[in-house]
N, C-alpha and C positions, 0 to 999 in steps of 0.2 A: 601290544607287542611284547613276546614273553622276555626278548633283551633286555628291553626297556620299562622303567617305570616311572611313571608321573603322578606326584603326588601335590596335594598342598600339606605342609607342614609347622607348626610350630617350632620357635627359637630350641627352646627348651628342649623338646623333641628332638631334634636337628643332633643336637651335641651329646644328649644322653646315652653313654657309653658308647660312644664312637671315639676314635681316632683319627685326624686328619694327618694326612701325609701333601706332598706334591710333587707331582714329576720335573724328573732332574732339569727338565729343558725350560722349565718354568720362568717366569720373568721375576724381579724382587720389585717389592709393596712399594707401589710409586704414587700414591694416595698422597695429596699436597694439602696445605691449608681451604682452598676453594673447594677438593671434595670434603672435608671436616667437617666445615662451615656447612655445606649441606646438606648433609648426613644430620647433623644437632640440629639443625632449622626446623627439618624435614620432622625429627620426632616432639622439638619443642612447638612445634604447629599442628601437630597431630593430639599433644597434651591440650593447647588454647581453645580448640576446637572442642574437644569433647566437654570442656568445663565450661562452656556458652552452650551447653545444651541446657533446655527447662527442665529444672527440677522436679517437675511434676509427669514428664517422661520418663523418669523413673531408669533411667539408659547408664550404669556404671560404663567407668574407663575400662576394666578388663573386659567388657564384652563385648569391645571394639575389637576391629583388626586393622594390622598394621603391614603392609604389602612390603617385602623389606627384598623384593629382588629373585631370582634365579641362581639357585646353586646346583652346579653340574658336578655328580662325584663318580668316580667309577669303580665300583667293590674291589677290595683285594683278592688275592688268588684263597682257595681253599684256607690252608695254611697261614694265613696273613687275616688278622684282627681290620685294618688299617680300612679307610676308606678315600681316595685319589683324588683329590681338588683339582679339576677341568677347568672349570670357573666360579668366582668367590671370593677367591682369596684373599681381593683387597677388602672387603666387605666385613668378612669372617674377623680376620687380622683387626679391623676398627672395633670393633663392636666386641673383641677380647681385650683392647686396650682401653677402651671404652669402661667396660667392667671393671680392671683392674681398679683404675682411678676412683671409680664408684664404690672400691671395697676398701679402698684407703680412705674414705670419708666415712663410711656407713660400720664398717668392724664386723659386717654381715657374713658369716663363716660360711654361707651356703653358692656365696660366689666364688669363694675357691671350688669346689667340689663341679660347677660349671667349667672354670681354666683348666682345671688339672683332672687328671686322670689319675686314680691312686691303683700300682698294681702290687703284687704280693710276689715274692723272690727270695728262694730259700727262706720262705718264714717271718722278711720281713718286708714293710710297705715300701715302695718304693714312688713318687710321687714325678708325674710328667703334663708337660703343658701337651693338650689335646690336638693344639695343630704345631707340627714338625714343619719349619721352615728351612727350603735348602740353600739358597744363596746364606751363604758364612757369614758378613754382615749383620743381614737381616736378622739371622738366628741366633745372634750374640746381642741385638739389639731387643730383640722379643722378649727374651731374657731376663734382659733387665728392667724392660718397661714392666712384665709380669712380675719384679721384685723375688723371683727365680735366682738371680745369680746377681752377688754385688760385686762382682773381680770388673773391673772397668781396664784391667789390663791389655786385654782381647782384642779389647777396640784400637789398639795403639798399633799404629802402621810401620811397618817395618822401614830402618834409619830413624828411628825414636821419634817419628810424625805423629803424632795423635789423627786419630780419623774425624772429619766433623761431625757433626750428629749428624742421624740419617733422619727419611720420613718416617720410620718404627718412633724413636724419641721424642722428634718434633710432633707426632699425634700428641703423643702422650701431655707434653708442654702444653699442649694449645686444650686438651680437655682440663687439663689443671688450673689452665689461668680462666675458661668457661666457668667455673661452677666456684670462680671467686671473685669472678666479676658480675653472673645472671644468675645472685641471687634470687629473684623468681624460681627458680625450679630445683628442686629439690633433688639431691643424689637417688635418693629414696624412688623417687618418684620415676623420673628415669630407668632407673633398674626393672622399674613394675610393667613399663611399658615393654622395654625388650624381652621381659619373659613372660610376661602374660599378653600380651597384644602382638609381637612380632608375628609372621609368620612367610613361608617363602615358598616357590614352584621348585620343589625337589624332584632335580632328573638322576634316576641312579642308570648307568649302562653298568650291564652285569656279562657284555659279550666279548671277545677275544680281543678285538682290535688293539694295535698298539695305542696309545697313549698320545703317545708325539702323533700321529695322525690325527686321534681328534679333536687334538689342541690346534692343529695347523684348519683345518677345518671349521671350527667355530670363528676362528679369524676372518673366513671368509662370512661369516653370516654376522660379521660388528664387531668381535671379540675385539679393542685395540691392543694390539701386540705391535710392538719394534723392530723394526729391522734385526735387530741383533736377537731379539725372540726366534723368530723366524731361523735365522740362518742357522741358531745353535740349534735348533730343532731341525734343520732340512740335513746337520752335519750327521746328526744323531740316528736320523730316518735311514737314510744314507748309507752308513756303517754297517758294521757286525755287531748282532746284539753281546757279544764279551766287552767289545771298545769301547760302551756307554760309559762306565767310569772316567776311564782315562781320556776320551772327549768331555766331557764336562770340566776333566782339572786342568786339564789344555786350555780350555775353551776362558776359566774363570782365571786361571794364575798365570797363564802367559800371552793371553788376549782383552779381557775386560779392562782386572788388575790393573795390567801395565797401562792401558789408555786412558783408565780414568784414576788413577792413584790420585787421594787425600780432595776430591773432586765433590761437590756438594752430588747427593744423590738424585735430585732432580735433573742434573745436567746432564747424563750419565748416557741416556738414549740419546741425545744430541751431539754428543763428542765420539759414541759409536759411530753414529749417520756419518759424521766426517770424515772419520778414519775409513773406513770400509767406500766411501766415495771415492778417496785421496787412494785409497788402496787399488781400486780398480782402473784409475786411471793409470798410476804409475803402472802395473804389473798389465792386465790386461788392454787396454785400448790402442785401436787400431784404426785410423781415421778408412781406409780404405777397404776393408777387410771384409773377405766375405764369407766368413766364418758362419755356422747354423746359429752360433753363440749368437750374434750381434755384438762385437766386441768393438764395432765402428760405431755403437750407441754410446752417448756420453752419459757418462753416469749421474742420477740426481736420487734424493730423498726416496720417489717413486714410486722408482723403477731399480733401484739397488738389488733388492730381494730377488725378483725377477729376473735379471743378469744372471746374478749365483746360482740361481735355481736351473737355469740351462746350460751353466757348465759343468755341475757336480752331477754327474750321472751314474756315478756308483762307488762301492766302495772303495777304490783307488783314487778315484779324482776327491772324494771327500777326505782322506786322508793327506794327501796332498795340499788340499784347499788349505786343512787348518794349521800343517805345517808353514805353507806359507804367510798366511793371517799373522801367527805366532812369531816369526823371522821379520818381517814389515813393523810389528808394533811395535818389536824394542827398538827400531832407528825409528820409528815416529817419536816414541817418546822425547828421544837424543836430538829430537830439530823440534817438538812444541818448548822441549824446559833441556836445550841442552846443556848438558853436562861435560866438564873440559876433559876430566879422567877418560871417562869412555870415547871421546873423540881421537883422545893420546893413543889410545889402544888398538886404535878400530883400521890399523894402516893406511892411513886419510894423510895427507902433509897438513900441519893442523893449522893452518889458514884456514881452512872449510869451518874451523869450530867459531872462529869470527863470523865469519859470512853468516851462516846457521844464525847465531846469537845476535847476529842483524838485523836477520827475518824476525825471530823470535821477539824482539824488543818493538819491531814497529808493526808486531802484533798481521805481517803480511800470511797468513796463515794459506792464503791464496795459493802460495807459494809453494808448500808442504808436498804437493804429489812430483814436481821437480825436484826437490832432494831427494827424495823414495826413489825417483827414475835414475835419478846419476847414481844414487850410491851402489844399486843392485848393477845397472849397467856396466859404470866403470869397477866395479869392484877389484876383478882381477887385473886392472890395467897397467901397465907403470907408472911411476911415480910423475913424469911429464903430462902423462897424458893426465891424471885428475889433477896436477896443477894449472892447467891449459880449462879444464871445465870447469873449477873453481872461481879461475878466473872470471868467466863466462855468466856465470852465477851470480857473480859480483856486479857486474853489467844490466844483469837483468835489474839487479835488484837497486841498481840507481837510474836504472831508466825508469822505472816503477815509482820510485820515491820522488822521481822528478814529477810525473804526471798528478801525485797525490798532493805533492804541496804547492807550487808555483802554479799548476795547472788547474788546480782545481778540482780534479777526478776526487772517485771515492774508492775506495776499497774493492768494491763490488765489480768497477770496469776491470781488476785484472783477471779474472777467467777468462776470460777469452783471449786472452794469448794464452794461456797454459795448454790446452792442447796442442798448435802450433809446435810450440818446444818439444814437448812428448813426442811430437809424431818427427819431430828432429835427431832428437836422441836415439830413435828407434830405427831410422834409416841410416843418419848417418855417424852415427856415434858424436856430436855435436850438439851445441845449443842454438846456429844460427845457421842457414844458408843465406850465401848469397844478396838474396831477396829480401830476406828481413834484416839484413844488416844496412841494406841500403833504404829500408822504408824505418826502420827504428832507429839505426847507431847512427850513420853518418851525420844527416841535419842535426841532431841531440849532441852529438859530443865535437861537433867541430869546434873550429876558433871560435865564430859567430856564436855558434849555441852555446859553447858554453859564458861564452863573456854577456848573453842576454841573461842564461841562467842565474849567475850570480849579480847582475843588477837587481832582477825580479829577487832573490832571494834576500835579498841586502833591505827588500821594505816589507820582507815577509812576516806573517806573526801569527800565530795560534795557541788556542788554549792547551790542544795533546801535547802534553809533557813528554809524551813516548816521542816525538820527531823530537825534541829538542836533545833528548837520551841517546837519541841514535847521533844525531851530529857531535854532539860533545865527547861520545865517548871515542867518535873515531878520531875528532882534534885533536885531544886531548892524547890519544895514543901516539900519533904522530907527534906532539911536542915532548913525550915519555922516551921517544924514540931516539930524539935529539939532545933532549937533556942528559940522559942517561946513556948513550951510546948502547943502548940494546934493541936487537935484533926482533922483530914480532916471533917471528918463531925458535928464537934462542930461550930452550925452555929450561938451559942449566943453572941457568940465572935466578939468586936467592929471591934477589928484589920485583924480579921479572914473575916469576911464579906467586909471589905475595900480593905482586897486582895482579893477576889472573884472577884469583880468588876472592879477593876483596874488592873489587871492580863489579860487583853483584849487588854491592852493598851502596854504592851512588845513588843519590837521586838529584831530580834537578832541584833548582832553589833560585826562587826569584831573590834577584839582588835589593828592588823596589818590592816589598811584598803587593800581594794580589789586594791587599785590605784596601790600599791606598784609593781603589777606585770607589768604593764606597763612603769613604772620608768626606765629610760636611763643612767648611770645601772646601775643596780639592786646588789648594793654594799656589801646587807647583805644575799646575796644566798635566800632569800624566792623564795620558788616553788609553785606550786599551790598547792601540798599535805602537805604543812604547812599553808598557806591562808586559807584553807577550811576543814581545821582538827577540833576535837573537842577540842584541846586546843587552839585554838584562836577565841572563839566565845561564848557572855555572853547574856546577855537580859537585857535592858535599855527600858524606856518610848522611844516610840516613839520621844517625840517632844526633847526629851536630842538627841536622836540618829543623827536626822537631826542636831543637832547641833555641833556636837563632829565627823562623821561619818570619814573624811577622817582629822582626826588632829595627830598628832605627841603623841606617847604615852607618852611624860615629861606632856605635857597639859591637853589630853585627862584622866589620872590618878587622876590630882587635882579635874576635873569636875565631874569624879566618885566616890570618897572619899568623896566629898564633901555631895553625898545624901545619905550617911551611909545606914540605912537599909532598904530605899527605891529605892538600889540597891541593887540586889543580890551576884552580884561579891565582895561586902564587908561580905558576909558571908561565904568565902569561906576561907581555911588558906594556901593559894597559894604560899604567898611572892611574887608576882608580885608585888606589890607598892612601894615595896623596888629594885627596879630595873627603871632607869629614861630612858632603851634604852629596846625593845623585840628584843630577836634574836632567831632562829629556835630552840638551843637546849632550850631556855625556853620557850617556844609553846610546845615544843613535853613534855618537863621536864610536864608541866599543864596536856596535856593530860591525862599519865600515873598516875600523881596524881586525877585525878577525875576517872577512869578507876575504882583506887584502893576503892575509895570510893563508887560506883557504886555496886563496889563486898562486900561491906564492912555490916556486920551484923545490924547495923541501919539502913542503906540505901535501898540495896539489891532490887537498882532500876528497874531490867531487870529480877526478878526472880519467876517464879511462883509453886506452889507446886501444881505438875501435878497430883500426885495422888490422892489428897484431891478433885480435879475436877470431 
């Protein structure tokens, strides 16, 4: 086929004054420790092997060959040097990092002249790494790992976050620490093999087709591509070939970006998969609908791709699409890691930024496509009506909390109420009808239930610090609330605002540390249903906690008294401080006393008035 050519070729070959580029819709180097390891395996047993051959076969190692995979490229236009990475990339990218490492040991000058490209410009050289990588990341990471560029500033995420290392770095790391721990094999040696033994099924396409088509295309024949590969490529197909720019900067700084901001890069496809799930349930699903779309299909891992692919049918709805994508991510972000500034601004009555920071803490992530759905729903609504959903919100989210701790459920049971709600919100501008108030709220929140509730809760105990975080911090607010005579949402307030802020910074702290249960022996009967009960566990700063964490309670007392009411447990009228030893009946004695206050008419921590909903 005159389009097409197939060749086999050597490494060496392969990169000899070429130029790699990649298309903008491309996915970035998602290559982990597990493909590293087998990549080095694969050439350090390919070395083992040849050197168990009889000597008397006379068979050297360059005469071997080394099957190193499929590279698809597709030539640039006339005018363009460059040659277009289809498929490779992760490959390519190893085996240049790979190199590097091997020229940092070896001082071998002819492995630059492999990395780099030297071109001539106005007379003088100018000097470039051979494959141009387009995710921003990546290409500041390649970078560096090629000892191209030492400015390490690049890397550092906007509000002075430092980014974590990506997998560009971590190869790097993990072949550094290879060839100072497998001493057996030689940098040298290595090197010999990739340019004299590598070699690959080179497919060149030399025909018109777009690019994003036969990236979408080799997907289907294995290629593993993301969800978010896909889409950015179906937005791109989609469009007008001028918009390709300005959808990819959309797509990377007001969609990726914001979802997975300072986010290890492994995770990156998975916290996609999420949002664009969360995303399709809140904006499009429709339990009844009989749309061509299937918009009454609930969205999964999938079948995501496949949804968006049958609503984006040109270039308006794809234009559309990523306006909206881009509008959803920055109030996703505002309910994974929300932030109180933006909730102050976002004309919400900022109660929601509690509820949020509820979810957020007991990690109900479950939850996320219901804030998506109220906030775009109620957006314009008055000020009543999103205090009336809020509240609603609130409900859910201790009906929820009820089922996960006293009940025993797991996390996983709450989807399925999340559509319900959605398809509540969607008809009738509400979070319950009727019918689910009378199969969820009433038995849950009556007199009975709740006075069963907090029995059960009163002998409850778990290792997840996050449930104890979420009950202390809402205690603890309520007793902020009475100490202080301030308002939850009186935000004029010095003192009120300084706990806003610093209230981030709590963590829990066993009063009995956790060590005790390992203690040889264990002289004062602590069991772990007294360790991890709600009477032994307060919220202290962080940095006091690391300091105090496994100390003797005579010590650990002075250090907590000592920060009066910038600890909480000094607002409490426990009588612990008058006691220099904790023993199990004063653990269980605390519980029952906070239990009682929990129930108690000021407080009335756990309690909501289901009919008023």
């Amino acid at each position: 086929m005159k389009d097409i050519n197939v060749n086999r070729i050597k490494f060496s070959d392969l990169v000899e004054e070429r130029y790699f580029t990649l298309p903008s819709f491309q996915r970035e180097y998602s290559w982990d420790e597990e493909n590293w390891e087998e990549f080095i395996q694969s050439i350090t047993s390919f070395i083992d092997n040849k050197k168990s051959i009889e000597t008397d076969k006379k068979r050297k190692l360059n005469q071997q060959q080394y099957f190193a995979g499929d590279i698809i490229l597709k030539k640039g236009n006339q005018d363009n040097d460059f040659s277009v990475i289809i498929d490779g990339q992760q490959r390519l990218v190893t085996i240049f990092i790979l190199l590097r490492v091997i020229s940092e040991k070896t001082k071998d000058p002819n492995i630059d002249k492999i990395l780099f490209l030297t071109k001539k410009e106005d007379g003088q050289e100018e000097k470039e790494i051979r494959i141009s990588l387009i995710n921003k990341y990546d290409k500041q990471e390649f970078e560096k790992a090629l000892g191209f560029s030492q400015d390490n500033e690049a890397l550092i995420k906007r509000k002075g976050r430092k980014r974590k290392d990506g997998n560009i770095l971590n190869a790097r790391k993990f072949f550094l620490k290879f060839f100072e721990t497998e001493t057996e094999y030689k940098p040298q040696e290595i090197y010999e093999v990739i340019t004299k033994n590598f070699y690959f099924a080179l497919v060149e396409i030399h025909h018109n087709d777009k690019v994003q088509e036969l990236f979408t295309a080799l997907n289907n024949t294995g290629l593993n591509l993301s969800n978010s590969d896909l889409l950015k490529s179906l937005l791109i197909k989609k469009s007008k070939p001028e918009l390709e720019k300005q959808i990819i900067q959309t797509w990377e700084n007001r969609i990726v970006e914001v979802i997975t901001e300072a986010s290890k890069r492994q995770t990156i496809n998975r916290e996609m998969d999420r949002f664009l799930i969360d995303f399709w349930l809140a904006k499009f699903w429709e339990k009844n609908s009989n749309e061509k779309q299937s918009t009454s299909k609930l969205p999964t891992k999938l079948n995501i791709y496949d949804l968006f692919e049958r609503k984006i049918t040109d270039n308006n709805k794809a234009s559309e699409m990523l306006n909206l994508l881009a509008d959803y991510a920055d109030v996703y972000k505002n309910v994974k890691e929300p932030n109180a500034l933006w909730w102050e601004e976002s004309f919400w009555p900022f109660d929601i930024f509690y509820t949020v920071s509820d979810i957020a803490t007991l990690n109900f992530s479950q939850l996320f496509p219901i804030v998506l759905k109220i906030y775009f729903e109620f957006k314009e609504s008055p000020k009543e009506a999103k205090k009336m959903v809020i509240k609603e919100l609130e409900t859910i989210l201790l009906f929820i909390f009820r089922l996960i701790t006293i009940k025993g459920k797991s996390p996983g049971d709450i989807p399925r109420f999340v559509p319900s709600i959605i398809e509540e919100i969607t008809i009738g501008k509400k979070l319950f009808n009727n019918d689910l108030k009378k199969q969820w709220l009433e038995k849950e929140f009556s007199e009975e239930g709740k006075e069963k509730f907090y029995n059960e809760f009163y002998i409850y105990s778990t290792k997840r610090n996050k449930i104890w975080e979420f009950v202390l911090k809402n205690y603890y607010w309520k007793k902020f609330q009475i100490k202080f005579g301030v308002e939850k949402t009186e935000k004029s307030t010095l003192d009120f605002r300084q706990a806003i802020y610093n209230w981030k910074n709590l963590s829990v702290e066993h009063l009995i540390p956790q060590s005790v249960l390992k203690s040889e022996p264990n002289s004062k009967g602590f069991e772990e249903d007294v360790i991890y009960s709600l009477g032994n566990v307060t919220l202290v700063d962080g940095k006091v906690n690391s300091q105090i964490s496994n100390d003797v309670w005579k010590r650990k007392k002075i250090a907590l008294k000592y920060y009066g009411n910038n600890c909480p447990l000094n607002w409490e009228e426990s009588g612990l401080f008058d006691s220099d030893e904790l023993t199990p009946e004063i653990i269980k004695k605390r519980s029952k006393n906070l239990i009682n206050e929990f129930k108690s008419e000021k407080i009335k921590l756990f309690d909501i008035d289901w009919e008023q909903n």
